[in-house]
C-alpha positions in Angstrom: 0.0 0.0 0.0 1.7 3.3 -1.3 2.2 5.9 1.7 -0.1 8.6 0.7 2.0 12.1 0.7 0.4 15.4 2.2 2.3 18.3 0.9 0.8 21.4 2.0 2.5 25.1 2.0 0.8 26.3 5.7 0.7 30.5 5.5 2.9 31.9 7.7 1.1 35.4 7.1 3.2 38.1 6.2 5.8 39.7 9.1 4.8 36.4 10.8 7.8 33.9 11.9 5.8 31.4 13.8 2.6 29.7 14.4 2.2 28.0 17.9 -0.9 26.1 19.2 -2.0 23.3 21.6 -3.5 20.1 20.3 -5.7 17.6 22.4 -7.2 14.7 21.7 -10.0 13.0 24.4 -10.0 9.5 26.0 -11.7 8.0 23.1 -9.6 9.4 20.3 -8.9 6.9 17.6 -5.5 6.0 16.5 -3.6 8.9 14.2 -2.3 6.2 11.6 0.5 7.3 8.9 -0.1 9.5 6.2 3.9 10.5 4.6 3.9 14.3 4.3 5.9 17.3 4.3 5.4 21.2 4.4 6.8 24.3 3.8 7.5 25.1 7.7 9.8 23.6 10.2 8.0 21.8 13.1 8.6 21.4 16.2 6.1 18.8 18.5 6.6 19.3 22.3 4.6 15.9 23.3 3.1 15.7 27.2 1.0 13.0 26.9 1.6 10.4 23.6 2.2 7.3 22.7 3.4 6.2 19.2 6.2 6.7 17.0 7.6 9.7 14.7 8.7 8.4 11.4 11.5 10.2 9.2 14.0 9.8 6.8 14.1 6.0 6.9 14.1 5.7 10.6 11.3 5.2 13.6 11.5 7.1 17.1 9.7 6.5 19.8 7.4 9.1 21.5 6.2 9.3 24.7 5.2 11.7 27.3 7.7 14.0 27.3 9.0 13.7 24.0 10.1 16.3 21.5 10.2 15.9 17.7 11.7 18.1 15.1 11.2 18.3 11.3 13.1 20.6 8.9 11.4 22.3 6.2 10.5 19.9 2.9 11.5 16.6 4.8 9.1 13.8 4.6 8.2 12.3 7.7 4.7 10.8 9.4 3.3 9.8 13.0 1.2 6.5 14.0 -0.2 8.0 17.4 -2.0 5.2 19.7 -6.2 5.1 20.7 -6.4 7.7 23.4 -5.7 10.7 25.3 -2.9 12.6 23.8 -2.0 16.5 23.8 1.2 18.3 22.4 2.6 21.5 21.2 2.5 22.0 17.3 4.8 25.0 16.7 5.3 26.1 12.9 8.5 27.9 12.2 9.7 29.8 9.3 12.6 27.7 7.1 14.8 30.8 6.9 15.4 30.9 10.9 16.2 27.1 11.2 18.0 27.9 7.9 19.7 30.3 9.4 20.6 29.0 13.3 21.8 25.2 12.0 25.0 27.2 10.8 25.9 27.5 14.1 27.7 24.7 16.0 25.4 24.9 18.8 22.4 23.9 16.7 23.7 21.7 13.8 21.5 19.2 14.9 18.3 21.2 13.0 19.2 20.5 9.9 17.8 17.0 10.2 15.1 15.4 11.8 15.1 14.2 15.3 13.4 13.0 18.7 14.9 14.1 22.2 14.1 13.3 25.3 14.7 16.0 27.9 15.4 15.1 31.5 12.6 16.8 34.0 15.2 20.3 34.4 15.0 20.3 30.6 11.4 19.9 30.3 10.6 22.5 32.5 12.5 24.6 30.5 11.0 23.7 27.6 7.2 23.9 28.6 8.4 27.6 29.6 9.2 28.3 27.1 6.3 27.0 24.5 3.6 28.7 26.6 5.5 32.0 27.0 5.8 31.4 22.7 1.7 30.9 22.7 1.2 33.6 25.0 3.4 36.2 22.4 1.7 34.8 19.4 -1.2 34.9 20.4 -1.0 38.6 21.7 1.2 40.0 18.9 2.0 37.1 16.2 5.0 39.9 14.9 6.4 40.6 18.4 10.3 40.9 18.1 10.2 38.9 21.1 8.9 35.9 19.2 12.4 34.9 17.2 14.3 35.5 20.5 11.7 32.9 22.4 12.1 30.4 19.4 15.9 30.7 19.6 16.0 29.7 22.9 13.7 27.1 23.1 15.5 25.1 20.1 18.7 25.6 21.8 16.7 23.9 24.6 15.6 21.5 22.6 19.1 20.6 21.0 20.6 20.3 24.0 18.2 17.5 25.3 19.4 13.7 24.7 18.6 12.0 21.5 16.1 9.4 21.1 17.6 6.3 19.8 16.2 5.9 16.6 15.5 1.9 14.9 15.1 1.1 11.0 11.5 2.5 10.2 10.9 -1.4 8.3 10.4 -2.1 4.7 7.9 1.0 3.5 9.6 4.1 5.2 13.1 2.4 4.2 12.1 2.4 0.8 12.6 6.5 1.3 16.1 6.0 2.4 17.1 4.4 -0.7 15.3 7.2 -2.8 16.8 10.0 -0.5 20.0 10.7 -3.2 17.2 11.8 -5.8 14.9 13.6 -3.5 18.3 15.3 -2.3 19.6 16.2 -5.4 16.1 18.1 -6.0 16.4 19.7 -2.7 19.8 21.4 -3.2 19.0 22.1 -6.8 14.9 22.7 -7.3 15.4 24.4 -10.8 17.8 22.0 -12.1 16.4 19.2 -15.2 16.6 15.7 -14.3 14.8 13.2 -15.9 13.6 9.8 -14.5 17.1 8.2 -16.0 18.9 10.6 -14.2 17.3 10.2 -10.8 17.5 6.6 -10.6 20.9 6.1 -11.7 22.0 8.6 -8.6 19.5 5.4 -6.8 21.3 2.8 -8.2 18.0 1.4 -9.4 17.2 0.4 -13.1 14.0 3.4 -14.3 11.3 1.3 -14.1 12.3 -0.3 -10.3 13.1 3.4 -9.5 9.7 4.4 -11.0 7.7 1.9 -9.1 9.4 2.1 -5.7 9.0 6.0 -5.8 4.9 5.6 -6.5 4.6 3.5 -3.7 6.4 5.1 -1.6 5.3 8.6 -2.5 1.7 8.1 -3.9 2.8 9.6 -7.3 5.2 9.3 -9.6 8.7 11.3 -10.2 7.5 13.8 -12.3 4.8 14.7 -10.6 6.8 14.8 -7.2 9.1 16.8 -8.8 6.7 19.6 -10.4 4.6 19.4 -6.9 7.7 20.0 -4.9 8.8 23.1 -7.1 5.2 24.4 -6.2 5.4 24.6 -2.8 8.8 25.7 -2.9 7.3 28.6 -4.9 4.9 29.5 -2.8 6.8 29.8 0.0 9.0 32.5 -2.0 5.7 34.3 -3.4 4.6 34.7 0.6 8.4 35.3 2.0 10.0 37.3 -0.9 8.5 40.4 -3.1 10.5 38.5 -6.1 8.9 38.7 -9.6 6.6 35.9 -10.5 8.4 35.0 -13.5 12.0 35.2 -11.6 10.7 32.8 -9.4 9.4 30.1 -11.8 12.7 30.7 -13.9 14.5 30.0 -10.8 12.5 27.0 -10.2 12.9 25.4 -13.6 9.3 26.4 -15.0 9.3 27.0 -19.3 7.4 29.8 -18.8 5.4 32.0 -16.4 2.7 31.1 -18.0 3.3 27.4 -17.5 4.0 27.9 -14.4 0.6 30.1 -13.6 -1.0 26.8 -15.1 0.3 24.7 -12.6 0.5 26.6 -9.8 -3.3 27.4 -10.5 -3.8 23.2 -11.0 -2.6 22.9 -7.2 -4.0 25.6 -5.0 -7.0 27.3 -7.0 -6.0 30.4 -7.7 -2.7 32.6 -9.6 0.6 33.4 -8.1 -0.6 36.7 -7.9 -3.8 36.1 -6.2 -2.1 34.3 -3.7 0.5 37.0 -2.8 -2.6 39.2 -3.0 -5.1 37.1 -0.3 -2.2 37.0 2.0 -2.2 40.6 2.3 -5.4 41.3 2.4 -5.6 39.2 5.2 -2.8 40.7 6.8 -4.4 44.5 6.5 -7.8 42.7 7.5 
């Protein structure tokens, strides 16, 4: 059964960094079973009451009360959540400040996914420091004060021990032997490469490369490829004030008008009108 991939840009409004909020689940909650995805934000989970595993890049993590779980921006990685009461921390952060901090020594360990678990010290610190985050958000989502909190609390967060992580088993590893052509795309989004291309960087003959990557990713390598350039897109339309037509240049698009096509195909409007809502929703 292919993992079905969600890949969703989530608006970070304009002169917004970060989007914290509390999730809770009651007693008779079913079980939150694995649905492959990836987004335009970093996340960061602070878990108090879970039990499950976190799922990324190949590998499975355990989760419990008191675990913590970090995704970069545009990594694939999924959740299976047991039946019951559960509650955690879903903060949303813009790419360009992980970007930006896992440069630095003390928080190289953002640049890929993870699960820690902090001793109780640690914890406390961390809880702090999420509901002082909702609290600024919530009052002023632009405060100054809100990239200072973040900063601290991933240095928090990168500091606490690592969960030991196990082989994911045969589905999720199928990623890990497709991660040199999904990397290649990351580092390079405008450059060509054809199906040949990507599966000889795999090892894999085309057509094994084609049909593990469906299953895998619900769709095949085109398709991922011209859906991840999308969202990659839109994160620049709502983060930059570049052209349009740089920006599907840059991203490999023929033409702006190809590109308005597609762009229109996935989220039901033009790059324009996009840009355009975001605003008005900002001056709203």
């Amino acid at each position: 059964m292919a993992l079905r991939p969600i890949c969703e840009p989530v608006d970070l409004p304009l002169g917004t960094s970060v989007l914290a909020e509390r999730v809770e689940h009651r007693d008779d909650s079913p079980e939150l079973g694995r649905l492959l995805h990836f987004h335009d934000v970093s996340e960061l989970v602070i878990f108090d009451a879970v039990r499950g595993s976190f799922l990324a890049d190949g590998r499975r993590h355990a989760v419990a009360d008191g675990t913590v779980v970090f995704a970069p921006s545009m990594r694939h990685h999924d959740y299976e959540l047991a039946p019951g009461a559960k509650s955690w921390t879903l903060i949303q952060i813009d790419p360009y400040i992980v970007e930006h901090l896992a440069l630095q020594p003390d928080y190289a360990r953002l640049a890929r996914p993870f699960a820690a678990r902090p001793d109780s010290a640690q914890w406390q610190r961390i809880e702090t420091l999420a509901h002082w985050l909702r609290e600024v958000t919530t009052a002023n989502a632009r405060d100054p004060l809100v990239i200072r909190i973040v900063e601290l609390l991933l240095l928090a967060v990168v500091a606490s021990p690592e969960v030991e992580a196990a082989d994911a088993g045969e589905d999720t590893a199928y990623v890990e032997r497709l991660l040199p052509a999904v990397e290649y795309l990351r580092r390079d989004p405008g450059a060509a490469v054809a199906l040949e291309e990507a599966a000889a960087m795999c090892n894999l003959s085309p057509a094994y490369f084609s049909r593990r990557f469906k299953r895998v990713f619900g769709m095949n390598f085109t398709d991922y490829v011209r859906t991840y350039r999308l969202h990659l897109a839109a994160r620049r339309i709502l983060t930059t004030g570049a052209p349009v037509s740089d920006i599907a240049y840059g991203l490999g698009f023929a033409s702006p008008s190809h590109f308005t096509a597609r762009f229109h195909e996935r989220f039901g409007m033009t790059p324009r009108a996009y840009r355009q809502s975001v605003r008005r929703r900002q001056d709203n």
